[in-house]
C-alpha positions as CSV (number, residue, x, y, z in Angstrom):
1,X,-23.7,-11.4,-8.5
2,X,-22.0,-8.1,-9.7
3,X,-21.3,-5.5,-6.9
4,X,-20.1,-1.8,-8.1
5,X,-17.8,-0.5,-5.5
6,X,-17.1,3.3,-5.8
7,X,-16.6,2.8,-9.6
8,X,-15.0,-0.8,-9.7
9,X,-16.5,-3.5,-10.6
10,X,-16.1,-6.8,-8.7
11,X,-17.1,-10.2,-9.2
12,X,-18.5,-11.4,-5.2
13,X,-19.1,-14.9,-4.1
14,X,-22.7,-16.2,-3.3
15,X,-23.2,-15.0,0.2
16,X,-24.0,-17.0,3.6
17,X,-25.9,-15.6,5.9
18,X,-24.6,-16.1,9.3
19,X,-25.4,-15.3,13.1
20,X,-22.4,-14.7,15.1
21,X,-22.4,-13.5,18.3
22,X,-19.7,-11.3,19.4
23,X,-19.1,-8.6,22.3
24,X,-20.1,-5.3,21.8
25,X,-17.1,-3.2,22.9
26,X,-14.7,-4.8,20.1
27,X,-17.2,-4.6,17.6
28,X,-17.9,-1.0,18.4
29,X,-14.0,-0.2,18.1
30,X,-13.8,-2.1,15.1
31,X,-16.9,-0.2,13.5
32,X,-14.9,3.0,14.6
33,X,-12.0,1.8,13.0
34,X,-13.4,0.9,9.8
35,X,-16.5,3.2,9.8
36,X,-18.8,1.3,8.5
37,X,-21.4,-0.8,9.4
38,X,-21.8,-4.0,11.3
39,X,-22.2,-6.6,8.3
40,X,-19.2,-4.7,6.4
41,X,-16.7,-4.5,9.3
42,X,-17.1,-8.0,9.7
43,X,-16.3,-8.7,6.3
44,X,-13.4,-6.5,6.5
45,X,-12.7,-8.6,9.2
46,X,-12.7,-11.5,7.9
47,X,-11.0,-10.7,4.5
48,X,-7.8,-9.3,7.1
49,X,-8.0,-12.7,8.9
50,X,-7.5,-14.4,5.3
51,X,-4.8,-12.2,3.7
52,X,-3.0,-12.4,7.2
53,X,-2.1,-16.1,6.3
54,X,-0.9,-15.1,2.6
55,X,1.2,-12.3,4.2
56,X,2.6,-15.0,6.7
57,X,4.1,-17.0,4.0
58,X,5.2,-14.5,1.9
59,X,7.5,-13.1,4.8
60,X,9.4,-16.7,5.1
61,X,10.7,-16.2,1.6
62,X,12.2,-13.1,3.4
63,X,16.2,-13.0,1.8
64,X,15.5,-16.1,-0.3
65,X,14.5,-14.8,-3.0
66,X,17.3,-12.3,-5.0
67,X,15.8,-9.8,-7.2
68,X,18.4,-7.7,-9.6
69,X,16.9,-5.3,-12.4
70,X,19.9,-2.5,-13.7
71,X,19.8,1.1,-13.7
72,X,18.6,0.9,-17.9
73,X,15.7,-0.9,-16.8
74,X,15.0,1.0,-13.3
75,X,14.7,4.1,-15.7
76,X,12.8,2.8,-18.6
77,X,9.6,1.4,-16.8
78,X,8.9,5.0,-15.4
């Protein structure tokens, strides 16, 4: 399935259709939030709940890792 997204193109997964029952007020703030719909803010949702874990690791690499590029090459990837 091909989805065009405000000019991009992205390749999506095959979709599940799910019922999910959830309180109204938080979804109601989160449709605020996000201003979208219902079936978008929860995929929102869950792509933030996913990329929360990446981000989680990332940050324990926090001062391990040493990165050094000179001043030459600061200015010549402008």
């Amino acid at each position: 399935m091909l989805a065009v997204d405000m000019g991009r193109f992205e390749v999506m997964e095959a979709a599940r259709k799910i019922t999910v029952q959830v309180p109204a007020g938080p979804l109601e703030k989160a449709q605020r939030a996000s201003g979208a719909g219902i079936a978008e803010t929860v995929r929102t949702g869950l792509q933030l709940v996913a990329t929360s874990q990446v981000y989680a690791r990332l940050r324990q690499f926090r001062g391990k890792v040493r990165f050094f590029r000179g001043m030459a090459e600061l200015k010549a990837d402008r």
